[in-house]
C-alpha positions as CSV (number, residue, x, y, z in Angstrom):
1,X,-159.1,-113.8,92.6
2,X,-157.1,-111.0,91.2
3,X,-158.7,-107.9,89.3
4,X,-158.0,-108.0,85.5
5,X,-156.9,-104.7,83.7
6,X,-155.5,-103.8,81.1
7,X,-152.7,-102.7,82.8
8,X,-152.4,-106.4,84.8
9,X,-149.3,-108.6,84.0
10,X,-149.8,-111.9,83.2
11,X,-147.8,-114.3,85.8
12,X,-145.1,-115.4,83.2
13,X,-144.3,-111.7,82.8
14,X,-144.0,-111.6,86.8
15,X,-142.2,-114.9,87.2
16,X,-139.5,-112.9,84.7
17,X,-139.6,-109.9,86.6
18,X,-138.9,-112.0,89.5
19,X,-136.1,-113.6,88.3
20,X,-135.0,-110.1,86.9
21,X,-134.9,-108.3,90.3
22,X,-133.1,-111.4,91.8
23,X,-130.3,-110.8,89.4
24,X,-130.4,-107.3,89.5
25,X,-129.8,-107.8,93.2
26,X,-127.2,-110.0,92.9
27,X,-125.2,-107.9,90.7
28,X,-125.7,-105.3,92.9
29,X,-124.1,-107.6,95.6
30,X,-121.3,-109.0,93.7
31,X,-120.5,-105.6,92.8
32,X,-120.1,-104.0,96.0
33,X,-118.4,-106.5,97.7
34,X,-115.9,-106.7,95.4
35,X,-112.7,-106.4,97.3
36,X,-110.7,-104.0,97.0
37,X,-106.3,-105.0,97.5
38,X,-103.3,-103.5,96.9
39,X,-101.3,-106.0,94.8
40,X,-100.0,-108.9,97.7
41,X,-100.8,-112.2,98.2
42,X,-104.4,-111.5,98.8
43,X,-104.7,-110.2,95.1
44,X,-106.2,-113.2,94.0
45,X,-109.3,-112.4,96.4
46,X,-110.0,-109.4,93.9
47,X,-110.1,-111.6,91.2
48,X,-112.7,-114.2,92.6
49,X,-114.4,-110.8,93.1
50,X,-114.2,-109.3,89.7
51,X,-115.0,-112.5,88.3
52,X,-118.4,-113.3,90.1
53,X,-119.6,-109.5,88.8
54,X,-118.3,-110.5,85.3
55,X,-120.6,-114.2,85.9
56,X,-123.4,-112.1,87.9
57,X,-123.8,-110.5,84.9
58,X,-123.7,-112.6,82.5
59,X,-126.5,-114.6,84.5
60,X,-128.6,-111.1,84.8
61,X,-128.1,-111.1,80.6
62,X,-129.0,-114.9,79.8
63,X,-132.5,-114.1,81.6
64,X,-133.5,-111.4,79.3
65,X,-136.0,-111.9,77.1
66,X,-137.5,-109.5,74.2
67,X,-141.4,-109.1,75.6
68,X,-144.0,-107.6,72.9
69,X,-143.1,-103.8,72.2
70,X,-140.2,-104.3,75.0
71,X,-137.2,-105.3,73.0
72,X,-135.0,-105.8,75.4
73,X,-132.7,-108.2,74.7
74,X,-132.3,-107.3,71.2
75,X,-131.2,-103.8,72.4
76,X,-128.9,-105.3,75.1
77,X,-127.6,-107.5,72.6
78,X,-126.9,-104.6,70.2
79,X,-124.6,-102.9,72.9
80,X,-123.3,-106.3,74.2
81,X,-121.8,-106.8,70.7
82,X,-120.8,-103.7,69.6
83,X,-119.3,-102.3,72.7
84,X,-118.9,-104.5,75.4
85,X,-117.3,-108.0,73.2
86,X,-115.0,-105.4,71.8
87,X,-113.9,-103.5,74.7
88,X,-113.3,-107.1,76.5
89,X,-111.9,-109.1,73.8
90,X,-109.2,-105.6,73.6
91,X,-108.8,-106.2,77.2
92,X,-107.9,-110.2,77.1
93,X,-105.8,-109.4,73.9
94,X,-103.1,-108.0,75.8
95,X,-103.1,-111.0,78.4
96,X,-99.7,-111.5,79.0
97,X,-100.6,-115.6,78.9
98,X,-101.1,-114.8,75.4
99,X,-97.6,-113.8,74.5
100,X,-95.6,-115.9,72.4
101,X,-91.4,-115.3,72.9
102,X,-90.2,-117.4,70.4
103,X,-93.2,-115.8,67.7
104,X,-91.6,-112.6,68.6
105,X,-87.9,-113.4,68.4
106,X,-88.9,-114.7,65.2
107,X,-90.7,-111.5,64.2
108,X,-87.5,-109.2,65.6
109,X,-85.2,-111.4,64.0
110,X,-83.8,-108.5,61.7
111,X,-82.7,-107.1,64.8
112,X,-79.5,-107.4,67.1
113,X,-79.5,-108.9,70.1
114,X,-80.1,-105.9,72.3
115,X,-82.5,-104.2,70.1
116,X,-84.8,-107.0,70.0
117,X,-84.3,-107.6,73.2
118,X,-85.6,-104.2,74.5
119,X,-88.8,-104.7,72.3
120,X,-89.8,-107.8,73.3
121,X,-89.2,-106.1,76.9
122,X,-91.5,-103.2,75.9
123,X,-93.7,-105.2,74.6
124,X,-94.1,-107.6,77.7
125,X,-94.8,-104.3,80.1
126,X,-97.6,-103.5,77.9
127,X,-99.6,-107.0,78.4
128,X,-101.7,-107.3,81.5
129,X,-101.5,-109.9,84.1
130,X,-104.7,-111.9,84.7
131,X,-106.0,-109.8,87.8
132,X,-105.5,-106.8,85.1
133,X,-107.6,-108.6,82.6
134,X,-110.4,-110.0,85.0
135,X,-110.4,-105.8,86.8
136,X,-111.0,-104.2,83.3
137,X,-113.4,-107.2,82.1
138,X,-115.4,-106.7,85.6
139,X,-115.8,-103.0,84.7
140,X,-116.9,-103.1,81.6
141,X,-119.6,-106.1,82.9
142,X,-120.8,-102.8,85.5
143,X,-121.0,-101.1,82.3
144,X,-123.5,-103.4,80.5
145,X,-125.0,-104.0,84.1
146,X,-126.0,-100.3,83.7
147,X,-127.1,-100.7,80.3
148,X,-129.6,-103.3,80.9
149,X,-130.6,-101.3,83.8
150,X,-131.3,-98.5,81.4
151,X,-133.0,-100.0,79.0
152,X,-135.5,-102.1,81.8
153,X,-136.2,-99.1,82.8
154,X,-136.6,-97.3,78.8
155,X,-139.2,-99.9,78.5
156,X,-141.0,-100.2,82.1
157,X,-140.4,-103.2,83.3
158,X,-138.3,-102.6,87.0
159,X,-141.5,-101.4,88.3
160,X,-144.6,-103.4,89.3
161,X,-146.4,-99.8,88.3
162,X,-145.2,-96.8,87.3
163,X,-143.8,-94.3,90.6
164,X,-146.0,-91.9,91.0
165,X,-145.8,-87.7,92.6
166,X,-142.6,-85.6,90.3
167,X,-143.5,-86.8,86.8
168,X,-144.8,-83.6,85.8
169,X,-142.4,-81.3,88.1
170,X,-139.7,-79.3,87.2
171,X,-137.5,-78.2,89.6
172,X,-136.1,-74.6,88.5
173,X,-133.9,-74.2,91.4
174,X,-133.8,-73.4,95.1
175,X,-133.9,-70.6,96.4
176,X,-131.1,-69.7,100.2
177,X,-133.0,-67.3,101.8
178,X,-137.0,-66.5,100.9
């Protein structure tokens, strides 16, 4: 039978930790073994890898949970819709799949031929292909990996107990030659 103390989690708060550190580690796989290509044929093996960090993620956020003073997924959830919707909805916006010719001929219909031509060309270079999107969307999901990672840690909860030895050190700088 375990010691109780006031510093003793109760087993629903381990279970979630559990399940925490699982996903945590599974991000952290997902992420580096993301592949790496130059734009071939074997492209599409990047994608499968951005998108399973984008879904490792998203697992790792659906888990959190606010617990007592640790608000956790209120303060994830502030960042996740302030910063990381935005910057991922601006990143699917320019999805090439999203363009519409015939909306932008009729836009550019004041124009000649040639003219309008040349914008709807300029306009096409600037969308992204779907590997583009899935590559940005999979870096900003590190992002808001980090920031739950952050914010676990702002409220204690990686670590079964605090780490102990350097909380109380500062390190002024080293010295060559004594």
């Amino acid at each position: 039978m375990m010691k109780e103390s006031n510093n003793d989690l109760p087993p629903e708060y381990i279970s979630i930790r559990n399940i925490w550190l699982q996903a945590i580690n599974d991000c952290r796989k997902a992420i580096s073994q993301r592949a790496i290509q130059e734009p071939n044929e074997e492209r599409s093996w990047r994608e499968i890898g951005d998108r399973n960090i984008v879904y490792s993620v998203d697992a790792l956020y659906y888990s959190l949970c606010d617990y007592g003073a640790a608000r956790l997924r209120s303060d994830v959830d502030d960042y996740r819709e302030t910063v990381y919707r935005k910057n991922v909805n601006s990143i699917w916006d320019r999805y090439t799949g999203r363009l519409n010719l015939e909306k932008l001929k009729e836009q550019y219909k004041d124009l000649d031929y040639f003219e309008r031509e040349e914008k709807i060309a300029e306009i096409q270079n600037s969308m992204l292909s779907m590997g583009e999107c899935w590559g940005g969307h999979a870096k900003e999901a590190i992002l808001l990996y980090d920031y739950i990672l952050q914010t676990m840690n702002k409220y204690n909860l990686l670590f079964e107990q605090q780490p102990l030895g350097f909380t109380n050190v500062e390190i002024e700088g080293v010295l060559e030659n004594e």
